[in-house]
N, C-alpha and C positions, 0 to 999 in steps of 0.2 A: 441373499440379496432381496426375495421376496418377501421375505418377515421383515427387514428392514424397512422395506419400501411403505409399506401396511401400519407400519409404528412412525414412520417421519414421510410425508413422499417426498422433500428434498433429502432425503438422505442418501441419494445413487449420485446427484450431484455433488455434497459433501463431502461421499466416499471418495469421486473421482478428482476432486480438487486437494484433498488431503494425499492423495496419491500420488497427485505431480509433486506435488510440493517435500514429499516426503525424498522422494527420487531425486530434484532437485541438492536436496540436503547434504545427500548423502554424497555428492560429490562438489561440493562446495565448500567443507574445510574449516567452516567457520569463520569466511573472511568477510562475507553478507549481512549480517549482522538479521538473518531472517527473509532479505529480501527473495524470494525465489522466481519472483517475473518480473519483476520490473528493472529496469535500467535506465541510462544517464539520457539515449536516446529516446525511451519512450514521456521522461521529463520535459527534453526540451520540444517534441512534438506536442505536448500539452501545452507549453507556454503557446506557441507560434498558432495555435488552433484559432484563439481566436482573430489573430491579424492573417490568416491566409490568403480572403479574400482581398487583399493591401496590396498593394504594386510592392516591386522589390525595396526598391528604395524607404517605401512609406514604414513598410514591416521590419525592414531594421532600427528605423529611426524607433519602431513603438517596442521592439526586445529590448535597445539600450534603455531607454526610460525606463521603463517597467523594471527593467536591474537596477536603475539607483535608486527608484522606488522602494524596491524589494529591501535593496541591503540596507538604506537607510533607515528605516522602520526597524529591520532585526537589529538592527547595531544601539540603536534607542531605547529598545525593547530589553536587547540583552544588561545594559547597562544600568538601566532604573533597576531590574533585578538585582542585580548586584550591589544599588546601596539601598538595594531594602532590605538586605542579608539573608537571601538566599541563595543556594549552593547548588540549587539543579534548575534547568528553565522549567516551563509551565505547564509543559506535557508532561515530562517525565515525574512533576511531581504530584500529578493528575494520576497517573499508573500509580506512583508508588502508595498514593492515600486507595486510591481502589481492590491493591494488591494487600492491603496492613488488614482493611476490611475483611476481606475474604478468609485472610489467616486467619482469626482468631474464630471464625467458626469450623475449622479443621479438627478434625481429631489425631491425636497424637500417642505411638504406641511407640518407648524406649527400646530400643534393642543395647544400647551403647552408647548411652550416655555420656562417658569419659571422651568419646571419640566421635558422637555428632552422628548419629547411625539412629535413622528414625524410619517407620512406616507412618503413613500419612493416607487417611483416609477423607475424602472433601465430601462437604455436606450437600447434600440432596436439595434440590429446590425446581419450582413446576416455571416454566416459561412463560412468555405470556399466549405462546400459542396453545399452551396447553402441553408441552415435554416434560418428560421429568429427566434431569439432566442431573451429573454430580454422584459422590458416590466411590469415587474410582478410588484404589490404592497405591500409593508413589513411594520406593524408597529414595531419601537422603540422605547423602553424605556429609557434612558440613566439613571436614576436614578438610577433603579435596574439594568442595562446592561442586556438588554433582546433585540431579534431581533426575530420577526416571523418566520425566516428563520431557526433557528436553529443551524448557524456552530458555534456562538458565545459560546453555550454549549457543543458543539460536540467539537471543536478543541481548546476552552479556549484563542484564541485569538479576536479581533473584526472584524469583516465581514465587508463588504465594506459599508454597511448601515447604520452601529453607526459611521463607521469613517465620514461618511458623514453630520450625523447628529452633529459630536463636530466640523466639520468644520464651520456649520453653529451657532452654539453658542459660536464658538471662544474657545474652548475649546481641552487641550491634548489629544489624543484619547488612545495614549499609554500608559496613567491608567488603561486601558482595559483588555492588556497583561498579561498571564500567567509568573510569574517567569522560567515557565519551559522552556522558550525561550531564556533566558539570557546567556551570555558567564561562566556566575561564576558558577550558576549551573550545566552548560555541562561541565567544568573543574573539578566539582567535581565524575564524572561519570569515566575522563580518565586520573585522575591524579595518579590512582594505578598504578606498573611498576611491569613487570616480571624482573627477573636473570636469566642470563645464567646458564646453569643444566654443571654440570663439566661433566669432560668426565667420559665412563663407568669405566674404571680401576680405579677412585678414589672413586667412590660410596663404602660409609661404610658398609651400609646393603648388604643382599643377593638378590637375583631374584626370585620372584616368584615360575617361571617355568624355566625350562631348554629349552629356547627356540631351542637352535643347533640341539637336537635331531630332531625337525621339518625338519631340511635341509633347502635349498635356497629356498624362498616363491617369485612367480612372479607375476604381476600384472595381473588379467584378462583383456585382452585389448576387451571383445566382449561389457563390460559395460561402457566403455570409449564412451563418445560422436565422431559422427563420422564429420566431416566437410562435410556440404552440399555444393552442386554445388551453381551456380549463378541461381536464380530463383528458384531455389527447394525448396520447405517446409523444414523447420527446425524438426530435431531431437527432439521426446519427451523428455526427461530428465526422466520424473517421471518411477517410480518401480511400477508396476499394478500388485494387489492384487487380491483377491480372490472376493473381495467389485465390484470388475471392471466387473465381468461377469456379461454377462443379465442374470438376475433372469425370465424374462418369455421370452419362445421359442416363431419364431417366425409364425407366422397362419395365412394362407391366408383366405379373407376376403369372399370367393366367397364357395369352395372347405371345408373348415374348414383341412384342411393338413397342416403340418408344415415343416418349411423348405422356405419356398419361397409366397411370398405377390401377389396380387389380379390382378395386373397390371405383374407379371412375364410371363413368353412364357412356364415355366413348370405346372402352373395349367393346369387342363384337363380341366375348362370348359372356356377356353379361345378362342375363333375363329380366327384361322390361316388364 
């Protein structure tokens, strides 16, 4: 971990990030489609971030909107696509021109030709930090669509490796492709529509509550994000919990006191 560290110093972070995620994986089945931290809750916590400081009322009114927003623009969007004849949305065909790129500077050694059996070597290139990254050797299966690498399982599309490998046997590589890529699919996700909600005075039923007796509700503005200067750190967004406090005080290493670490000017046995 030290020669790592010396050759990238984010590389103890990268290690530990590739490590959850790998642990993740491994018991997830391939029903994620790669995602290994994120979920359906920490989405809709990002939409509501910015109406938090909103009274209850006001903050729902701005989720619904914001949804026919949403969907109306993708439903627009998915369908210009579609007569302008193409087959995958804008992302995925963003990956796949990035992923065509990177094959064709792969090198390729036959083991089994008949049967799609390849070692795949990826070429070498320096970052802009200065890494030199790439290099690495993958076996492919093309029979079974299998890559040592992994993302062919993880993301259900083909990695730069099998496409590289049906380049070399003359062969489609986008039979590889999840359907879940497809424009007709995503059409089917934003072809639902909302209706406008008529106004209050025509609503048949009654309210709930009597909301009037509350009186006029104001935003708290102290939860409202605040605009940083130029250069400044950005505003946390997040709501810290009870989970956020340190669980253990903290104890100096020399003294056994708490309150201040071994290296402070307040321990006593530190020489002035």
């Amino acid at each position: 971990m030290k020669q790592i560290k010396e050759l990238n110093p984010d590389a103890e972070k990268w290690l530990r990030n590739i490590s959850l995620e790998m642990w993740t994986m491994s018991f997830d089945g391939g029903h994620r489609y790669g995602q290994a931290t994120t979920n359906m809750i920490e989405s809709f916590n990002g939409c509501i971030r910015s109406a938090r400081f909103l009274p209850v009322t006001s903050k729902v009114e701005y989720l619904y909107y914001r949804s026919v927003k949403l969907v109306a623009e993708r439903r627009t969007q998915t369908l210009n696509d579609l007569q302008n004849g193409h087959i995958y949305c804008q992302k995925s065909r963003e990956l796949f021109e990035n992923i065509e790129k990177k094959a064709s500077a792969h090198k390729i050694i036959p083991y089994n030709e008949q049967r799609g059996i390849f070692e795949v070597t990826t070429a070498r290139y320096k970052t802009q930090k200065g890494y030199w990254k790439g290099g690495n050797k993958h076996t492919i299966d093309l029979g079974k669509g299998f890559c040592s690498c992994g993302k062919w399982s993880r993301y259900h599309s083909p990695c730069s490796h099998i496409v590289a490998g049906c380049l070399m046997c003359s062969l489609d590589w986008k039979q590889y492709i999840e359907p879940s890529h497809s424009l007709t699919i995503l059409y089917e996700m934003w072809k639902y529509e909302f209706f406008p909600l008529a106004n209050r005075a025509y609503w048949t039923f009654p309210l709930a509550n009597n909301w009037e007796r509350y009186g006029t509700l104001f935003p708290d503005e102290n939860l409202k994000k605040k605009k940083n200067k130029r250069g400044q750190r950005g505003q946390s967004q997040r709501i810290r919990t009870e989970m956020d406090n340190s669980r253990k005080a903290i104890s100096c290493g020399r003294c056994g006191q708490e309150g201040h670490t071994r290296r402070s000017s307040r321990c006593p046995q530190n020489k002035h």
